[in-house]
DRENDO-1510 file (C-alpha; in Angstrom, 1 decimal, always signed):
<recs>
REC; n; res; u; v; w
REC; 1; UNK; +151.0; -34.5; +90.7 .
REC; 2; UNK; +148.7; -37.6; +89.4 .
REC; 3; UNK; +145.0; -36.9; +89.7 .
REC; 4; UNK; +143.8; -39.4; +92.2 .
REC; 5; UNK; +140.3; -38.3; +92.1 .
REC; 6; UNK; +137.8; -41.1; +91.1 .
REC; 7; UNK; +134.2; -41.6; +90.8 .
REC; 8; UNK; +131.5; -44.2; +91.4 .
REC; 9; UNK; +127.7; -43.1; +89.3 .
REC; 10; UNK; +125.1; -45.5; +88.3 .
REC; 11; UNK; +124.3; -45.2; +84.6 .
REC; 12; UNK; +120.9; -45.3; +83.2 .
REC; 13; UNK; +121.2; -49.4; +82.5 .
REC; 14; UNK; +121.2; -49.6; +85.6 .
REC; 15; UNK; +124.9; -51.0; +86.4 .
REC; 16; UNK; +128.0; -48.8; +87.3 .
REC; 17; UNK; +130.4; -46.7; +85.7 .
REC; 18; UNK; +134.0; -46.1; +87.5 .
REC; 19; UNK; +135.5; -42.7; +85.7 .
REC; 20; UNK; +137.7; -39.7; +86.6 .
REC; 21; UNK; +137.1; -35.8; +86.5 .
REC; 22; UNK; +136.2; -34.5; +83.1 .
REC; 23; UNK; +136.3; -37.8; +81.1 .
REC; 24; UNK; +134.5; -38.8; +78.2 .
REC; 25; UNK; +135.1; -42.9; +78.7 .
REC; 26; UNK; +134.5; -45.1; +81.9 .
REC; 27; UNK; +137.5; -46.5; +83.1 .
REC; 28; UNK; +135.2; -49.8; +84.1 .
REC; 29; UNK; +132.1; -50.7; +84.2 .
REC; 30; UNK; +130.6; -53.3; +86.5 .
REC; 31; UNK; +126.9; -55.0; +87.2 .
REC; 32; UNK; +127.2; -54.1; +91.0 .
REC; 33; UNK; +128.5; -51.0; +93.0 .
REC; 34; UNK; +130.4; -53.1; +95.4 .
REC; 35; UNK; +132.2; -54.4; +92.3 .
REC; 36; UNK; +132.6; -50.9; +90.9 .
REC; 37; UNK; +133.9; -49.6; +94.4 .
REC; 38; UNK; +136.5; -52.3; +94.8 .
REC; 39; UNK; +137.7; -51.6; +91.5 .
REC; 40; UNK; +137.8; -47.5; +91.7 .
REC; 41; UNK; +140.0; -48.3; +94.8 .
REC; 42; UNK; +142.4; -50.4; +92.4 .
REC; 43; UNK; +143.0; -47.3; +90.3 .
REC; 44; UNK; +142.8; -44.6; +92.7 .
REC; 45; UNK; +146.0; -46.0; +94.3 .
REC; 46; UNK; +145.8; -44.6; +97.4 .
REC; 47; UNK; +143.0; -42.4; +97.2 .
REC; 48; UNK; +139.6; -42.6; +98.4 .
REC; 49; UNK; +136.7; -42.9; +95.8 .
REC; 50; UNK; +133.4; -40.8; +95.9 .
REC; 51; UNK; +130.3; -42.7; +95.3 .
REC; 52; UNK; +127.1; -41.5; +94.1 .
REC; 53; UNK; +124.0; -42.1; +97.1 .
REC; 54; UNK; +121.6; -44.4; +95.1 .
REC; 55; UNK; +118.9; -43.8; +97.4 .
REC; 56; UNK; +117.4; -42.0; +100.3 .
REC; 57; UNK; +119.0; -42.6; +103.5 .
REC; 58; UNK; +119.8; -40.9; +107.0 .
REC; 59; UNK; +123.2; -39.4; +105.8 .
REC; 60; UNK; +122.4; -38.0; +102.2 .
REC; 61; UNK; +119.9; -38.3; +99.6 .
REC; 62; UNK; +120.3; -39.3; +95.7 .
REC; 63; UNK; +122.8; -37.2; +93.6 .
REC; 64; UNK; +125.4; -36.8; +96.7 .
REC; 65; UNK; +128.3; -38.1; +96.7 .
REC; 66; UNK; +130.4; -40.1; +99.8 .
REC; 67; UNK; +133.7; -41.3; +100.3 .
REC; 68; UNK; +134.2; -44.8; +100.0 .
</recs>
């Protein structure tokens, strides 16, 4: 079974890093999290990203995740 799980997080600089469970490398990084999600849906194949909330809004606060 391939491990379809796959994450959007801003990084410190301020742009976005697109990486799986556990690893120590991005598998991209983009200036924008619309970029970052469209390409987390490339490599998930199938699967459905989780994205980290970026700010305060009715459904979640920072440091949550949602599906793409």
């Amino acid at each position: 079974m391939s491990n379809k799980k796959i994450f959007v997080e801003q990084r410190a600089e301020g742009d976005y890093a697109v990486r799986r469970p556990n690893s120590e490398r991005a598998s991209a990084v983009l200036p924008t999290q619309a970029e970052a999600i469209k390409r987390a849906k490339e490599l998930s194949k199938g699967g459905s990203p989780s994205v980290e909330r970026v700010r305060n809004t009715a459904g979640g606060k920072p440091d949550q995740w949602r599906k793409a």
